[in-house]
C-alpha positions as CSV (number, residue, x, y, z in Angstrom):
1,X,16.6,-40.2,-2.1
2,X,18.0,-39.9,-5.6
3,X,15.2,-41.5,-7.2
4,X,12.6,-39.5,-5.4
5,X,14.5,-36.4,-6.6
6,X,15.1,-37.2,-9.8
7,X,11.5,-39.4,-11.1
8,X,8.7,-37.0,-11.4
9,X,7.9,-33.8,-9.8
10,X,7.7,-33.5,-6.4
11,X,7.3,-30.6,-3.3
12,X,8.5,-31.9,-0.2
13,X,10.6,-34.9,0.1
14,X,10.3,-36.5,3.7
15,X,12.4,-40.0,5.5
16,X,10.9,-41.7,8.2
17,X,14.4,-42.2,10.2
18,X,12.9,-43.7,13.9
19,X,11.5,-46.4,15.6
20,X,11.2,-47.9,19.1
21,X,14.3,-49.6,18.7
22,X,15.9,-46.9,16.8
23,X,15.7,-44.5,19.3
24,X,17.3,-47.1,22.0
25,X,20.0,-47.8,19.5
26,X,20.5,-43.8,19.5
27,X,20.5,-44.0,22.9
28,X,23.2,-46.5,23.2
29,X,25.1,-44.3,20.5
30,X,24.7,-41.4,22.9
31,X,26.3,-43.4,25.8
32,X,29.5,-44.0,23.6
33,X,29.8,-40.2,22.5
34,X,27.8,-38.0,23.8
35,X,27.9,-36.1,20.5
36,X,26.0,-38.9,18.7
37,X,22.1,-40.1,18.5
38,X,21.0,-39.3,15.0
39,X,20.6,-40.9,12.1
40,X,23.9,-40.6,10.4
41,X,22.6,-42.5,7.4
42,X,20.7,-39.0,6.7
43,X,23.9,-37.2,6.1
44,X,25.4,-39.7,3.7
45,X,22.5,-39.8,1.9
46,X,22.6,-35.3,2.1
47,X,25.8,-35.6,0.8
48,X,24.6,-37.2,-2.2
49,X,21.2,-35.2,-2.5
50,X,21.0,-31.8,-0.8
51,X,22.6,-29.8,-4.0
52,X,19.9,-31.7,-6.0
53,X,17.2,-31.2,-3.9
54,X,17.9,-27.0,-3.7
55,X,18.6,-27.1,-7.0
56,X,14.7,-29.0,-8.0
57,X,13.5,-26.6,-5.5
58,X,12.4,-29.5,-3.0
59,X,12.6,-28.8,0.5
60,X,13.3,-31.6,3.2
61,X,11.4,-32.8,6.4
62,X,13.2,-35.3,8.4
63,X,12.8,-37.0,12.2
64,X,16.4,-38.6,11.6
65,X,17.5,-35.9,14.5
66,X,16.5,-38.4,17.3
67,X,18.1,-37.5,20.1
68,X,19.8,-35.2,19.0
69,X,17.6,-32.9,16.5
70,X,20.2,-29.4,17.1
71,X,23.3,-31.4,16.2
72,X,22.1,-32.8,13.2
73,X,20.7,-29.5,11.9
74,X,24.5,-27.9,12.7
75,X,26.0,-31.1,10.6
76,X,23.3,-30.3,7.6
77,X,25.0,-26.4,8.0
78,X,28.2,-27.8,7.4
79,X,27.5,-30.2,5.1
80,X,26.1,-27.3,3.0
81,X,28.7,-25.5,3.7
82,X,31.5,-27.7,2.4
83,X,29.5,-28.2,-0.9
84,X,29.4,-24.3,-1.2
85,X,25.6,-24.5,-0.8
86,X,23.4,-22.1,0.7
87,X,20.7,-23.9,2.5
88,X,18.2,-22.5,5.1
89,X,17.6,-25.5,8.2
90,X,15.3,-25.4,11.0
91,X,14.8,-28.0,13.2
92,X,11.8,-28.9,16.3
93,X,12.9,-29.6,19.6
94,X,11.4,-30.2,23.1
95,X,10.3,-34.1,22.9
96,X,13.6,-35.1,25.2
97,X,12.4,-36.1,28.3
98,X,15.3,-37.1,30.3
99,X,16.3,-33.5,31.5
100,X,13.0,-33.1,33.4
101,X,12.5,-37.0,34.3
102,X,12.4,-36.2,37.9
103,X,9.7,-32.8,37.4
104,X,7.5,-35.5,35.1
105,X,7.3,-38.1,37.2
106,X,9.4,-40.3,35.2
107,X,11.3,-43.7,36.4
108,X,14.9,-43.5,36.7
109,X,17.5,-45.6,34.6
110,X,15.9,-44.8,31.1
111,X,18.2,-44.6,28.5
112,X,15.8,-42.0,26.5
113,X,12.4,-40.8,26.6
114,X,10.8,-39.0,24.5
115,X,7.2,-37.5,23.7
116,X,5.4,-37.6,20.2
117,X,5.2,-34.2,18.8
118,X,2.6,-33.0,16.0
119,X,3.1,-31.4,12.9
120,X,2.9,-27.5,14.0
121,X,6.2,-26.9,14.7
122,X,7.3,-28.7,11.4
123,X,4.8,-26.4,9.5
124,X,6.2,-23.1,11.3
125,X,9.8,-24.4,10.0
126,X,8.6,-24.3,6.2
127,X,6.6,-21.2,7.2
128,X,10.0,-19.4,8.1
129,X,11.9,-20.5,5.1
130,X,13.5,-23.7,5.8
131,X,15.2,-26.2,3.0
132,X,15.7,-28.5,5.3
133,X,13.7,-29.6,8.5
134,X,15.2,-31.9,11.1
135,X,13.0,-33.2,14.1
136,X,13.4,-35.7,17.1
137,X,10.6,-38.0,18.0
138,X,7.3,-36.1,16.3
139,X,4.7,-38.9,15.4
140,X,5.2,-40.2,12.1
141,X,2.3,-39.0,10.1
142,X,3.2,-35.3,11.1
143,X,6.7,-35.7,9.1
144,X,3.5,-35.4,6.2
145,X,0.8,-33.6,7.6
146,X,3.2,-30.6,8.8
147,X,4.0,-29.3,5.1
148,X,0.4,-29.7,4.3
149,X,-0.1,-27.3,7.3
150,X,2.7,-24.9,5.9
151,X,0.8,-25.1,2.3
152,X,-2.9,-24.5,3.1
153,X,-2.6,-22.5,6.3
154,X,-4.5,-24.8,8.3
155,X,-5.4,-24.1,12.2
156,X,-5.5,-26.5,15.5
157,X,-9.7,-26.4,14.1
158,X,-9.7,-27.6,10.8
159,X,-9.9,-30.9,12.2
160,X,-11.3,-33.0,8.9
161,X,-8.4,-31.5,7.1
162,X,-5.7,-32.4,9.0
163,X,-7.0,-35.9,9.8
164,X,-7.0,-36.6,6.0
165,X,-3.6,-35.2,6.2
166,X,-2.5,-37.6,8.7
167,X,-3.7,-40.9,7.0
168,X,-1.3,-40.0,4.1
169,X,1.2,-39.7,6.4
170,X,0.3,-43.3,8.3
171,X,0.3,-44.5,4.2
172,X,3.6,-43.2,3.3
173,X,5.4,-43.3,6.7
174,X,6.7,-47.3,5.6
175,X,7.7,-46.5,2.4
176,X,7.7,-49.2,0.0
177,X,4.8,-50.7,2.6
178,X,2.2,-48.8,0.4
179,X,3.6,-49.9,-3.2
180,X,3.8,-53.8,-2.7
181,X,6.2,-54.3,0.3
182,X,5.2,-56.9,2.5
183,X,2.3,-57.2,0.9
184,X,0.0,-60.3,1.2
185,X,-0.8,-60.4,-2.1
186,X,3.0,-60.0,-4.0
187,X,2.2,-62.6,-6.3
188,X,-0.2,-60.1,-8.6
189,X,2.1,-57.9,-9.1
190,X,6.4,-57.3,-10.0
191,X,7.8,-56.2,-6.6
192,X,11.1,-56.7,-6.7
193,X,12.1,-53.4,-6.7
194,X,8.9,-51.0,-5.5
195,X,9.5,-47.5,-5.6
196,X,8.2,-45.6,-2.9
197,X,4.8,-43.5,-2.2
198,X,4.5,-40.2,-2.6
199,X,0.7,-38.5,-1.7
200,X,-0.6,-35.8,-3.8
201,X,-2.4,-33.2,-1.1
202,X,-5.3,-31.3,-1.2
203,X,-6.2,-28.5,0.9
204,X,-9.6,-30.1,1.9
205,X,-7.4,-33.4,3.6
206,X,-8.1,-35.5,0.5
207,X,-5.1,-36.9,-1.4
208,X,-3.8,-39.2,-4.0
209,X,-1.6,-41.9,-3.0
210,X,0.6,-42.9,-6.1
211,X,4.7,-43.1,-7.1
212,X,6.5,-42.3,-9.6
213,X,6.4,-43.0,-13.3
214,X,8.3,-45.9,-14.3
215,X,9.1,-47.4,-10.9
216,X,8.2,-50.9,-9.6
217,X,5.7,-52.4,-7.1
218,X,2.2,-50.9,-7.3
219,X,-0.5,-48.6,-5.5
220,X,-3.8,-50.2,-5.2
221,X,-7.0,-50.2,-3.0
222,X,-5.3,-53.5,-1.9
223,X,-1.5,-51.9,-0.6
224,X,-3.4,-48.7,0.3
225,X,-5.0,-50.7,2.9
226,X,-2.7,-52.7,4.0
227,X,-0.5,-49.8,5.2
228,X,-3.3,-48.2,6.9
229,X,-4.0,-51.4,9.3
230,X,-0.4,-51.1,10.7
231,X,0.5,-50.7,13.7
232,X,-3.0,-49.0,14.2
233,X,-5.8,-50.3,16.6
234,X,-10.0,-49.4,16.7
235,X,-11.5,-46.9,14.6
236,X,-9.8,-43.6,16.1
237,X,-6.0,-42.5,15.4
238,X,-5.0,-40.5,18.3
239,X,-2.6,-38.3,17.6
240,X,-1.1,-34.9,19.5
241,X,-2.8,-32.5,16.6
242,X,-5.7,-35.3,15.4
243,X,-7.9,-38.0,15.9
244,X,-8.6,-39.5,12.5
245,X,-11.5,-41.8,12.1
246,X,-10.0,-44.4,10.3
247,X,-13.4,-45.9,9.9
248,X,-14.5,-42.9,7.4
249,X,-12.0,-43.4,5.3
250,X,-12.8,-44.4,2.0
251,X,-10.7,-46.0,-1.3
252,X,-11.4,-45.0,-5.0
253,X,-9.1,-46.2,-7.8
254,X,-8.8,-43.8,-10.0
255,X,-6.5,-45.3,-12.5
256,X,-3.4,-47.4,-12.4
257,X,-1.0,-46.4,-9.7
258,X,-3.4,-44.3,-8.1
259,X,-5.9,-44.6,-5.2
260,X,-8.1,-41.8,-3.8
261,X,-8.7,-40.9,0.0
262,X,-11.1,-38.4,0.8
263,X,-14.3,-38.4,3.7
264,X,-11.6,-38.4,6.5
265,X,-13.0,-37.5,9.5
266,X,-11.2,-35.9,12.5
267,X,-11.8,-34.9,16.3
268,X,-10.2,-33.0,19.0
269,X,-6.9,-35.4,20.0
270,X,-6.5,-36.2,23.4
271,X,-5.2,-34.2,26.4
272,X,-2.5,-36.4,27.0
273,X,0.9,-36.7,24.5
274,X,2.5,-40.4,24.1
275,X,6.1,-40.7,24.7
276,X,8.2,-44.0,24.0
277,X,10.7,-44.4,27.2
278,X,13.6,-47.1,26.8
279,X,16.0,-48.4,29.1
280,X,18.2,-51.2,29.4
281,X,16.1,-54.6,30.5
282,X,19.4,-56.9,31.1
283,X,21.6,-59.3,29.5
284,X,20.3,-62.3,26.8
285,X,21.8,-65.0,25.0
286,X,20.7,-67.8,22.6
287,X,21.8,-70.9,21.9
288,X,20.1,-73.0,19.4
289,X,20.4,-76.9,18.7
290,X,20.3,-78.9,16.1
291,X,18.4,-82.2,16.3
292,X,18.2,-84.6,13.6
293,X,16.1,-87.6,12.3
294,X,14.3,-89.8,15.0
295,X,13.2,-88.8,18.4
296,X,12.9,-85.1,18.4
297,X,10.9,-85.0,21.3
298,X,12.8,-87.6,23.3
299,X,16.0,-85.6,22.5
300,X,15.0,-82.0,23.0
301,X,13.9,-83.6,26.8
302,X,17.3,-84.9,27.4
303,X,19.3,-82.3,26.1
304,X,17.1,-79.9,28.4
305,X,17.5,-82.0,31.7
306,X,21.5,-82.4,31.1
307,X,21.8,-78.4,30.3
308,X,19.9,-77.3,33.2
309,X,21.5,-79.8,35.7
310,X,24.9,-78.7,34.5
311,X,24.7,-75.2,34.8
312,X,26.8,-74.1,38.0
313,X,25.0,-73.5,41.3
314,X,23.6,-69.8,41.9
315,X,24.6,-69.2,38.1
316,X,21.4,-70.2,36.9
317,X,20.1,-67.3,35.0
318,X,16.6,-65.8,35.6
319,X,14.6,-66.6,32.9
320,X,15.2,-69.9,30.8
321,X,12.8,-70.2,28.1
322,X,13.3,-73.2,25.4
323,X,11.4,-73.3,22.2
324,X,11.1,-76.0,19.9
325,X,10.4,-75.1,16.1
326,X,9.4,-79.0,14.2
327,X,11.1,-78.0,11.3
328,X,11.7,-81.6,10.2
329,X,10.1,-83.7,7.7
330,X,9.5,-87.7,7.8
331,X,11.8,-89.7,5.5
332,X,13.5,-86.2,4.4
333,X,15.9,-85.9,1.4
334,X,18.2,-83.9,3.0
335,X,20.1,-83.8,6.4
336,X,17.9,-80.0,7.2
337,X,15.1,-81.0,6.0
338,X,15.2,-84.2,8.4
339,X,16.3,-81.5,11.6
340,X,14.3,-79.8,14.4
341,X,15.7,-76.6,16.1
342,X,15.2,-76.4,19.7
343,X,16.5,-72.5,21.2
344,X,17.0,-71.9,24.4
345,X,16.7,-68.0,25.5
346,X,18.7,-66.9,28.5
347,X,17.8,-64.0,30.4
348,X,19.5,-62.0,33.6
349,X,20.2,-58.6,34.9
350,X,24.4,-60.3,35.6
351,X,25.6,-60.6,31.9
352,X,28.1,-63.4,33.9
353,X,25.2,-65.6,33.9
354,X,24.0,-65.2,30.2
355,X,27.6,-65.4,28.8
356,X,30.4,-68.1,29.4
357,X,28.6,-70.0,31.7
358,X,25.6,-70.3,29.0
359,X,28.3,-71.7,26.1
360,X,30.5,-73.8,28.7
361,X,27.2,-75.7,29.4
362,X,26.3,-76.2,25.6
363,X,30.1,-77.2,24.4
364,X,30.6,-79.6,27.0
365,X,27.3,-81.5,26.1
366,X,28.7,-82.4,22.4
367,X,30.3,-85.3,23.4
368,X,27.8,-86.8,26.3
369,X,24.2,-86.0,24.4
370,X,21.9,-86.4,22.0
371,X,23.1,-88.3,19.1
372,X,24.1,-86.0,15.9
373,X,24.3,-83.0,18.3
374,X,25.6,-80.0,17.0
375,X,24.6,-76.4,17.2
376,X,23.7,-73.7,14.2
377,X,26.2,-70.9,15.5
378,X,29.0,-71.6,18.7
379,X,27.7,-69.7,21.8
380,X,28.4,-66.1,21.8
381,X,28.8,-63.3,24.8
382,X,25.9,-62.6,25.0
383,X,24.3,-59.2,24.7
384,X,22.6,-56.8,26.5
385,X,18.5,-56.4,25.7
386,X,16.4,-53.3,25.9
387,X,12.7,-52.1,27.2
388,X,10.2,-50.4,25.4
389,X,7.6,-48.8,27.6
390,X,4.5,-45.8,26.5
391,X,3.8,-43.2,28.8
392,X,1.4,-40.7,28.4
393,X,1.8,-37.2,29.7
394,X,-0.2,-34.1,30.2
395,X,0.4,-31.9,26.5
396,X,0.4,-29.0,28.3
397,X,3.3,-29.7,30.4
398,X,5.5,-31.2,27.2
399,X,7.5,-28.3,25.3
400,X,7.4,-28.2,21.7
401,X,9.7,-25.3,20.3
402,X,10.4,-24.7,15.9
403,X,14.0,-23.4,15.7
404,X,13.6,-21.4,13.2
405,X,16.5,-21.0,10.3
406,X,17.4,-17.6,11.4
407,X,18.0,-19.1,15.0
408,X,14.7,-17.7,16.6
409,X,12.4,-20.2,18.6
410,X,8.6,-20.2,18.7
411,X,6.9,-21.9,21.4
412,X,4.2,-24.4,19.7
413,X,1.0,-24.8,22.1
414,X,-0.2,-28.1,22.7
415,X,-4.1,-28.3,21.0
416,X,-6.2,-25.8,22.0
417,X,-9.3,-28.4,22.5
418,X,-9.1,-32.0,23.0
419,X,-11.7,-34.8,24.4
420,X,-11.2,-37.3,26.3
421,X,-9.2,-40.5,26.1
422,X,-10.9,-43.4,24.8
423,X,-11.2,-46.3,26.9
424,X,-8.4,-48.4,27.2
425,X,-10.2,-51.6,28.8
426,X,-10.4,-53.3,25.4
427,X,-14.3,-53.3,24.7
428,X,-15.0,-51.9,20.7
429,X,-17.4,-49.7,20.4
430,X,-21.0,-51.4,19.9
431,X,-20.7,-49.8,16.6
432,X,-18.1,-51.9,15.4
433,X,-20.0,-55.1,16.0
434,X,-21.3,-57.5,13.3
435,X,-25.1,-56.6,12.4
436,X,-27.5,-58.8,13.1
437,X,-29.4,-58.5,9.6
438,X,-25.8,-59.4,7.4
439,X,-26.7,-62.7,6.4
440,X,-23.6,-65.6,6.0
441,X,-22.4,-66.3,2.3
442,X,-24.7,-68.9,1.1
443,X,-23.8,-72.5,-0.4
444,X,-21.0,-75.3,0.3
445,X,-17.6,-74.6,2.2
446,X,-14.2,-76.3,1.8
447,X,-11.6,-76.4,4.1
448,X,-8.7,-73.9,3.0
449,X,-6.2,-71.1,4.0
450,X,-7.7,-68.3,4.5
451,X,-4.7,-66.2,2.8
452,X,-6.9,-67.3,-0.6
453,X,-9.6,-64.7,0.5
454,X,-8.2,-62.4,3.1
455,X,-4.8,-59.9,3.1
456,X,-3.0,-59.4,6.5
457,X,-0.7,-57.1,7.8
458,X,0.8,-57.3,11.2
459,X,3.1,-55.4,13.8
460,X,4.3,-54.1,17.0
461,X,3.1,-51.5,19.5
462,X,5.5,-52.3,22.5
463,X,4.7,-55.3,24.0
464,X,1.4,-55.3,22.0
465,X,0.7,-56.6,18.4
466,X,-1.4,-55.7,15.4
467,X,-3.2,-58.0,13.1
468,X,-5.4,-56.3,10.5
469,X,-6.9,-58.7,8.2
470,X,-8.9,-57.8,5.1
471,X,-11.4,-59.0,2.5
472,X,-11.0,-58.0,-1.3
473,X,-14.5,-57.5,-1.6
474,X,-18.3,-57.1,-0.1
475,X,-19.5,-60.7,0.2
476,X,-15.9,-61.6,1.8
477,X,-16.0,-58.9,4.3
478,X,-19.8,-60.1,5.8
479,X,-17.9,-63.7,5.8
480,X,-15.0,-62.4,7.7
481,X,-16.6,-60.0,10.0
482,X,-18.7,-62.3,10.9
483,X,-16.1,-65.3,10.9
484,X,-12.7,-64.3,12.6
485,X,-13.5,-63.7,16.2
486,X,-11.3,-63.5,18.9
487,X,-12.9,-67.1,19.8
488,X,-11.3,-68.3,16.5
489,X,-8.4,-66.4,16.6
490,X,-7.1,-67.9,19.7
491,X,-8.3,-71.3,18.0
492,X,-6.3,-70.5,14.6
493,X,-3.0,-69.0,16.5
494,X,-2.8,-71.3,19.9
495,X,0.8,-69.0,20.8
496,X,-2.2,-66.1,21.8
497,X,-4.9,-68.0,23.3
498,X,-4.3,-67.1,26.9
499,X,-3.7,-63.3,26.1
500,X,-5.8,-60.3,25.7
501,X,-7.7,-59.5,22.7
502,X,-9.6,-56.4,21.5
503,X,-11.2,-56.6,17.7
504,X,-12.7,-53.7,15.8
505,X,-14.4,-54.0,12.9
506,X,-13.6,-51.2,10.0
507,X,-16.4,-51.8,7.2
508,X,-14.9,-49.0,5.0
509,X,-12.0,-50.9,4.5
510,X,-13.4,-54.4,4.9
511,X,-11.4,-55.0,7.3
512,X,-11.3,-57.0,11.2
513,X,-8.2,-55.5,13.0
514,X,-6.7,-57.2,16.4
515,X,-5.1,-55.9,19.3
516,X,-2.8,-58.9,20.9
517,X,-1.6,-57.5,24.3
518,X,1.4,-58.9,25.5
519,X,2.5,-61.2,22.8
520,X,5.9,-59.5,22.5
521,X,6.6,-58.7,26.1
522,X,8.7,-56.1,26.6
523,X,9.0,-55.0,23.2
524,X,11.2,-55.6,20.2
525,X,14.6,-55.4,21.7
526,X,13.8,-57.7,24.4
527,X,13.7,-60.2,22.0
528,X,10.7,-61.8,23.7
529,X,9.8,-64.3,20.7
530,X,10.9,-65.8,17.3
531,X,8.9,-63.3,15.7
532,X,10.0,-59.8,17.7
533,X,7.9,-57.4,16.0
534,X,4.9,-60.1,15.1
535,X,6.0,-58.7,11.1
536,X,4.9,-62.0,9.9
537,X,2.2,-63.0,12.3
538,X,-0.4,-62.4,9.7
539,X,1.4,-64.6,7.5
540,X,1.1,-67.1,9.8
541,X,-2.4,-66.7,9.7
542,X,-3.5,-66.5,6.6
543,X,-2.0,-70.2,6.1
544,X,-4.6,-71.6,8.8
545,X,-7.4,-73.7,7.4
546,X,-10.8,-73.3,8.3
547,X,-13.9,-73.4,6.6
548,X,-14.2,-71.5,3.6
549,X,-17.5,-70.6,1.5
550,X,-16.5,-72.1,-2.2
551,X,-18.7,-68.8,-3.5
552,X,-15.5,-67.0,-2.3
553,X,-12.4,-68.9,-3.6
């Protein structure tokens, strides 16, 4: 927050605080003390920042409220208050859930629920005042999109506008995502400390992504896209204020550290609101072996039969899922280098059958299995896991109220037009298929990864994953649009074959982006995986072989 403050000028300064599991964590937080469920790291970092911040004249927009947006604006008051500062704080309410569960139609035992709010009530904040906004759950973009509201006086209509607005929110919602973060390509460029994004906005929805002066990492056409592939699906962004066309978006460098987005398109969002409902899915544990040397195969076998014969009758926990990860090398130089890992996932609603029953089993093996058993970590508890689940709600019957500083409330209305949802089935748009007349890159192939011509970036939507995948230029894009199908997607990553697959096709940013449904299960805090959030899924795909024109490497 300091650096942001202090390295170049700079309007609005906004933190991007939640995420599916953050908001169960907050949740859990809530259980404990009912006067918790924000993002306490917010204040620390106030305590630091907020004189600095009224001094530079910056004002503040925040979702690190949570659950809990009114008590976090009252500990902001005092804060200030302590510091002998005078700061003005407004904050956006009305996207808990939970009191009206039974009105919505909700399902009982959720921990939280909560709807995604747009930017309007944000923008009626700055409107009235406010140094310092605090929300709950608003969608992430409209942390961006609701002081460019504020700034140009936009309305519900000036759709292109505030669709431009909201892809510089999607690019600067991750942070360091957009200045070399995670990014495919990290070798081109020093990222060992990015700075972080900021978007210079233009009342027509354009904007230039850059960062500060002096500050690591970089913005390119490259990170620029990157960011916008994740956690997005097809070709239209629904959002409660929006739909951007993420296929009219188009990349211009303009210089070094600086990439233009303009020709955003918008249209009317949706009728319906998304809200993010968690609840507590059970009790998981994890134990993970060690096997060394000769015989992996033979040994991960036994030690499976002896664990699951010993485990006590009617203490056998739900699910039982073992994994084997062929870590090991023949004829290895060292002792890890020559060992497998083989987990074993334990699952139950009874935490008495994930727990000390799970860790009797293993510690009583170490004498009567494998040879050179041992285990990375000696049992633990166990723990308990969450559920992610998306609901989508009439707009019209979610509030959406701006507290204003001065303690009056304004009702926000939900979009005065909207269109109908797209459909859900999984079929693209004929639009985003390859065209027939693109001919195939010419000339000899060789087999390769296909991380030496294509980015990838890849996440979670619930149970769902992205994979975007990009090409660095025109002849690469026609080779990988018309390459990487779902047919060789499943052949490339067997662990999806049997799932659901949607592909769209964005040309304007070369770019073939996957929807994986089901690959994390129940979401992130079930733990459903090795890889939770699929983060380095695209990783893992980019260092398949296949069949690689040589006119591109």
């Amino acid at each position: 927050m300091r650096e942001m403050l202090t390295g170049g000028p700079l309007d609005v300064l906004t933190g991007d605080y939640l995420a599916e599991l953050t908001m169960l964590i907050l949740a859990r937080d809530r259980l404990k003390d009912p006067s918790l469920g924000y993002a306490r790291t917010f204040l620390r970092q106030l305590e630091e920042c907020l004189g600095l911040a009224l001094e530079r004249g910056v004002r503040i927009v925040v979702n690190a409220g949570g659950l809990q947006p009114a008590r976090l604006a009252d500990a902001v008051r005092e804060l200030a208050r302590s510091q002998g500062l005078d700061a003005a704080v407004g904050h956006v309410e009305g996207d808990d859930l939970l009191p009206r569960r039974a009105e919505l139609g909700l399902p009982e035992g959720l921990l939280a629920a909560n709807a995604y709010l747009g930017a309007f009530g944000v923008a009626e904040c700055l409107r009235a005042g406010a140094d310092v906004v605090v929300t709950g759950r608003v969608t992430d973009a409209a942390l961006v999109a609701g002081p460019a509201i504020a700034r140009f006086g936009w309305g519900a209509g000036d759709l292109d506008a505030l669709a431009g607005a909201v892809v510089a929110g999607h690019v600067l919602e991750c942070g360091a995502q957009a200045t070399g973060g995670n990014y495919a390509f990290f070798r081109e460029h020093d990222v060992a400390r990015p700075g972080f994004p900021l978007a210079e906005l233009h009342a027509d929805g354009s904007s230039v992504i850059t960062k500060h002066p002096g500050t690591g990492g970089a913005v390119t056409v490259g990170t620029v896209t990157a960011q916008l592939l994740y956690e997005t699906g097809g070709p239209r962004y629904l959002g409660p204020d929006v739909t951007a066309r993420l296929d009219t978006v188009r990349l211009t460098e303009e210089g070094p550290d600086r990439v233009r987005i303009d020709g955003v398109r918008g249209e009317a969002p949706p009728a319906t609101l998304k809200a993010g409902l968690n609840r507590l899915g059970g009790h998981r544990n994890e134990v993970v072996f060690v096997l060394t040397g000769l015989d992996i195969e033979a040994k991960a076998a036994l030690v499976r039969r002896q664990f699951e014969d010993a485990l006590a009758p009617g203490r056998r926990p739900a699910e039982l899922r073992w994994t084997l990860a062929r870590t090991d090398r023949a004829d290895a130089a060292t002792e890890e280098a020559a060992s497998a890992l083989l987990r074993l996932t334990a699952r139950d609603r009874d935490p008495g059958r994930v727990g000390r029953e799970l860790g009797r089993v293993a510690v009583e093996l170490g004498l009567a299995g494998y040879p050179g058993f041992h285990l990375t970590a000696p049992p633990g508890p166990g723990a308990p896991y969450g559920v992610f689940e998306a609901a989508y709600l009439d707009a019209a019957a979610v509030g959406h109220t701006a507290v204003l500083p001065d303690g009056r409330r304004v009702d926000i209305p939900p979009a005065p037009v909207t269109a109908p949802e797209p459909d859900p089935s999984g079929e693209p748009d004929p639009r985003e298929e390859p065209a027939d007349d693109e001919a195939p890159v010419p000339g000899p192939t060789r087999r390769a990864p296909l991380g030496l011509v294509a980015g990838a970036r890849s996440g979670d939507k619930g149970g769902d994953a992205n994979l975007g995948v990009w090409a660095r230029d025109e002849p690469g894009r026609r080779w990988l649009t018309r390459t990487l199908t779902t047919d060789l997607l499943r052949e490339l990553l067997p662990e999806v074959a049997g799932l659901p697959i949607t592909r769209h096709l964005l040309p304007n940013l070369r770019a073939v982006n996957f929807t994986i449904t089901g690959l994390l299960g129940e979401g992130v805090a079930a733990q459903h995986r090795f890889d939770p959030q699929a983060k380095a899924l695209g990783e893992w795909l980019r260092s398949r072989h296949l069949d690689i024109p040589e006119a591109l490497l």
